[in-house]
N, C-alpha and C positions, 0 to 999 in steps of 0.2 A: 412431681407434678403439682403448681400450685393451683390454689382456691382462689379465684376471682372473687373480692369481697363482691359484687354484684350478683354472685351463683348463690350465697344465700339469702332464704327470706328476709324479708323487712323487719319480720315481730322476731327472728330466730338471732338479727345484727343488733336489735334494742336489750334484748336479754340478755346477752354475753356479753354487752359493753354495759348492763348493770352490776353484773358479776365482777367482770375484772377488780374493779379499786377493792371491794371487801377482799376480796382472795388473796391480793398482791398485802395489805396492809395484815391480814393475819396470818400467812403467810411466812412476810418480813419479822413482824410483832414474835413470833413462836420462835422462830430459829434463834432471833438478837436473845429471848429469856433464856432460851435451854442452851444457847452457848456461854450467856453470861456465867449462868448455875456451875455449869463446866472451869469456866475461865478460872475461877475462885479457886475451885479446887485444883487446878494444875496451877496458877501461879504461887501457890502454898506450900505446892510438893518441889516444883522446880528453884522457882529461887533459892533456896537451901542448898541446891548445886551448885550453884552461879548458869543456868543456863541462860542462855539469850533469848532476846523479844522474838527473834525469830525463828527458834525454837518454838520458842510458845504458840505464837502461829502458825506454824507448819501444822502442829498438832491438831491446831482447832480445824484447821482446813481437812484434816483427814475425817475429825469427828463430822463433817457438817454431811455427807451422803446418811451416815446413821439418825439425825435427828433431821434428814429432810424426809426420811422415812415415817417419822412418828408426825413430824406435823404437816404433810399432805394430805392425808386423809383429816385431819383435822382441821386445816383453815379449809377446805372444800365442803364439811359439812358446816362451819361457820358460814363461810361466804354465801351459800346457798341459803340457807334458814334466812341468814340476815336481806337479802334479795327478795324472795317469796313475799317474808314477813313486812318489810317495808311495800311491798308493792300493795300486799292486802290490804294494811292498814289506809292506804292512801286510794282504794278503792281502784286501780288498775285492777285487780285482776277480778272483781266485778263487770267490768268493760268490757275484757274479753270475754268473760262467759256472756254478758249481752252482746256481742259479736257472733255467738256460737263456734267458741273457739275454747273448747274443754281446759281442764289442769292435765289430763294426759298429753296433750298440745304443747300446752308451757311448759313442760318437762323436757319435752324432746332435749331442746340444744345444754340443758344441762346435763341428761344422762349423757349422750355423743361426748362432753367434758369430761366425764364418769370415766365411761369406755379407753379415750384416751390416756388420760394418767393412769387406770390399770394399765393400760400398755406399758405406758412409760417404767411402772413401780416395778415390771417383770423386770426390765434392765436394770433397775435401779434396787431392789432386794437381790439379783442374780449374779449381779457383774461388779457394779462401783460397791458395795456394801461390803463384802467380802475382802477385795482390794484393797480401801482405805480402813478397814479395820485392823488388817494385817499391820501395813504402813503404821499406823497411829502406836501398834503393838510394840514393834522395832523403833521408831522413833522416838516415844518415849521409855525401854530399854535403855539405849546410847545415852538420852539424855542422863537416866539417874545413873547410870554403871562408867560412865565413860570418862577419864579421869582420873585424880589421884583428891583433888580439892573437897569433897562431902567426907575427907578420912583425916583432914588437917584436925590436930587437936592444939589445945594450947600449953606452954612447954615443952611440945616434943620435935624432934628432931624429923623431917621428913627429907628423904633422899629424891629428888626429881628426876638425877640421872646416876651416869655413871661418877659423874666427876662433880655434881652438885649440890649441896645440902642448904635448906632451908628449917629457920623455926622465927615463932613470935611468941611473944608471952600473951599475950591475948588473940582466941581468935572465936567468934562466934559460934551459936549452936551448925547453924548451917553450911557453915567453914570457909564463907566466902570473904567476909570483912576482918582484917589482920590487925593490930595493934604491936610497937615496935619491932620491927622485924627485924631480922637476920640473913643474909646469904651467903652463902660461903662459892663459890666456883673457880676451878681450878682448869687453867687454859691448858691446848697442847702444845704450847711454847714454855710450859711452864710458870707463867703468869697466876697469881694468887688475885684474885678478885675479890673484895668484901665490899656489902652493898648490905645499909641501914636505913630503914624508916621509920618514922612514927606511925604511916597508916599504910593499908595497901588495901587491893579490890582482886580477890580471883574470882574469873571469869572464863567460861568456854567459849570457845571464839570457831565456831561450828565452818567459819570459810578456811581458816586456815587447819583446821582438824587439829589444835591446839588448846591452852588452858593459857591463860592472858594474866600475868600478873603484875598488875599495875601499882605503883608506888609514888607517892608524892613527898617534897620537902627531905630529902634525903643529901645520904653525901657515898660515891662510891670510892672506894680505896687499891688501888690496883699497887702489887708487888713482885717483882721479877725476885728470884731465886737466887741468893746470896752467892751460891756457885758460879751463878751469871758475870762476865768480868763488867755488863753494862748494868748491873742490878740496882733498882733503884724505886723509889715510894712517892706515888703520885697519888692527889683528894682529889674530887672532881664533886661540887655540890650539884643539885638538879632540886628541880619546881616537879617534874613529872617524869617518868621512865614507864614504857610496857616492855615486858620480857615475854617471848611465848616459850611454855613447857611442852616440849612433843608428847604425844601421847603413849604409851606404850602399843608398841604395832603387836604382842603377841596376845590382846583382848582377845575371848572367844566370842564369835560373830553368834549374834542372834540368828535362831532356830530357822529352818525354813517354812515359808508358808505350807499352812496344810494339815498342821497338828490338830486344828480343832476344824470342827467341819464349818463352821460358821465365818473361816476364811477361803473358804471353796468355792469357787463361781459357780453355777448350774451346772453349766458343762463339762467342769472337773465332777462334779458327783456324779454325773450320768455318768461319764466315762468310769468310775471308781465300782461304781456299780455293775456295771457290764462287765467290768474285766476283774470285778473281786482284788483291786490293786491297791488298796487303802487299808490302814490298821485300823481305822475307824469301820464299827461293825454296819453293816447295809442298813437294820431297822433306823439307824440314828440317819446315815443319809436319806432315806426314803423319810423319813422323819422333816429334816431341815427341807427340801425341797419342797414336798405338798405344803409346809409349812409357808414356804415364800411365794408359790403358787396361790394358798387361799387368800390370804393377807392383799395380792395384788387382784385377784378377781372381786372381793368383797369391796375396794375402794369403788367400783364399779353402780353399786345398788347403794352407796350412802347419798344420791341426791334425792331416791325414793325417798329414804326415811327424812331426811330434810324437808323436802317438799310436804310431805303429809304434816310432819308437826307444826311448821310454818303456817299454811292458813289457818287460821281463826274465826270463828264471830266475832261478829262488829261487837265493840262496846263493851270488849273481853279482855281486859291486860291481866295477862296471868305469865308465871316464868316456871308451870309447871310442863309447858310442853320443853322448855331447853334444860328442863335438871332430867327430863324422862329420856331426853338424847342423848346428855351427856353419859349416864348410867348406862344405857341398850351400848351406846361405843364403845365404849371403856371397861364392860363388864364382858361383851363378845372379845377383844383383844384381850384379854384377861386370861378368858377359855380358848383360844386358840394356843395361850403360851403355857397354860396348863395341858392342853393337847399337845401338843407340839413334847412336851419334858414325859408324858405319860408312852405317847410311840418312840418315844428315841429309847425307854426303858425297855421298849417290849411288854409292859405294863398291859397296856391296850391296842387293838390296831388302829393302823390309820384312818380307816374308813369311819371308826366310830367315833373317836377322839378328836378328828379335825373336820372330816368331811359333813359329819351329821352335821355339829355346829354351824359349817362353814352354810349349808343346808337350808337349815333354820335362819339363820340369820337372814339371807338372799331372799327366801320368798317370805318371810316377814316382813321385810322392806317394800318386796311387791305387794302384797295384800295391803300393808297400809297404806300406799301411794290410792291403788285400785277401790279402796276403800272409800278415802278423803277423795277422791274425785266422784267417785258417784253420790257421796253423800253432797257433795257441793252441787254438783248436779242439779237433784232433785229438789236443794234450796234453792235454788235459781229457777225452774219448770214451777214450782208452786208461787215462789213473788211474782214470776210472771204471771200468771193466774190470777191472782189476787188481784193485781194492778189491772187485769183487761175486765 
């Protein structure tokens, strides 16, 4: 069923269309740093394989549900602050309280935002988080293990197949750039093949489930079998050649999902729980669960705490109310993953280790929301005063 933009208020379509641009730019802003951070380090780890650009991106696309988890609740309490805060500054939400239209009022259609993305975070800590963490797990597995190219060394002899042998006198730390190479391959006709270059490039070529070894400026040498009555020696020079090396098919296939519980959707833990079917002990799922349960309830009450740091007195620029938020967030996420490691131990229960926190957090949020409006309030009912 849709919302007719016409079904909500007027003041409730001005505020949510204040919100959007900060939310969508810190939002975008988070993910592009904490993917970059990431980027670095896996193009560090993989080039050294020779794996491919899209390799590389498959991966990041699996990491991006995990770091849209860390920065939703983050661009929401930004976007919110930065909306309140601009509005105060610029004397709108003065207006509205000479309107008689409270900061509990203003808050509405951003908690209803609140509400919503904890909906969303349930799915989104319960279902895609689990799924593409696995995936990320197993794809970059294949990428480092998959292959024979990260074991090239230089001087030595590597066999590709049955019938093939390769070496280079140079080849780099990460075994993908070669220096005058060698191949020796040996046809089922009996055909002697020799193939020389000055340089070559391995490479994983992940469409054909192969390892690509490309060669430039070379010359290849083909010999039929002196027994042969047509035997005979043929050069053939080349500018470029790709060869693919099959992979060997008897790799052992990465683990199934499910070994750690942090690759279990919700519904897989409940079920594990109920029917005791998981090697992973119950405290640790009852653990991960409330864990991603409180995590998506708490996104809920962060426009409270926004909203109260947000408004100011006039004639007040201080950036102690945004280091006092960022601290309260970052130090409750902190203690929930200290709770969270304390119940999966059995250490402590759940109750006390996630819920009190989770607890505390939520009506400290209320009180100071409930707080900065009545204090706003009663600054408003005495200028009004003064002024009649």
């Amino acid at each position: 069923m849709f919302i007719r933009k016409s079904s909500l208020p007027t003041l409730d379509r001005y505020l949510l269309r204040q919100l959007v641009p900060p939310f969508t730019i810190a939002l975008g802003t988070m993910l592009v740093a904490l993917l970059l951070d990431r980027l670095l380090a896996l193009f560090n780890r993989l080039a050294s394989s020779g794996s491919s650009i899209a390799t590389l991106l498959t991966l990041l696309s699996d990491l991006l549900p995990h770091y849209m988890g860390l920065a939703l609740p983050a661009a929401l309490c930004i976007a919110v602050f930065m909306t309140i805060n601009r509005m105060s500054e610029h004397n709108e939400i003065d207006v509205l309280y000479a309107g008689h239209i409270s900061l509990l009022r203003i808050s509405q259609p951003y908690i209803k935002v609140g509400a919503v993305l904890a909906v969303l975070s349930v799915l989104l800590y319960g279902y895609l988080q689990p799924i593409a963490r696995y995936d990320y797990r197993e794809g970059f597995y294949f990428a480092r293990h998959t292959g024979w190219a990260p074991h090239l060394q230089s001087d030595m002899f590597a066999t590709t197949s049955t019938t093939t042998l390769l070496t280079a006198d140079y080849v780099d730390h990460g075994g993908s750039r070669l220096r005058r190479i060698f191949i020796r391959d040996v046809k089922d006709d009996g055909t002697t093949e020799l193939i020389t270059a000055p340089k070559g490039l391995l490479t994983l070529s992940e469409r054909d489930k192969s390892t690509q070894l490309d060669l430039w400026n070379g010359q290849i040498i083909r010999a039929k079998s002196p027994n042969l009555p047509d035997s005979h020696v043929s050069v053939t020079h080349f500018e470029h050649i790709a060869r693919l090396i099959e992979r060997s098919g008897n790799q052992e296939a990465f683990r199934s999902r499910g070994n750690d519980e942090r690759e279990m959707t919700t519904l897989e833990i409940l079920s594990a729980i109920r029917h005791n079917s998981s090697h992973i002990s119950p405290k640790t799922l009852r653990a991960e669960i409330d864990f991603r349960l409180a995590r998506a309830i708490s996104i809920m009450f962060i426009p409270f705490l926004s909203i109260a740091f947000a408004v100011r007195k006039k004639r007040k620029r201080s950036a102690l109310g945004q280091i006092m938020l960022a601290i309260i967030l970052v130090g409750f996420d902190e203690v929930l993953l200290f709770g969270d490691s304390l119940a999966a131990n059995g250490t402590a229960p759940v109750w006390l280790s996630l819920w009190v926190p989770e607890a505390i957090f939520c009506l400290g949020c209320t009180f100071a929301l409930l707080a900065r409006s009545k204090v706003s309030w009663r600054h408003r009912e005495q200028k009004s005063s003064r002024t009649a």
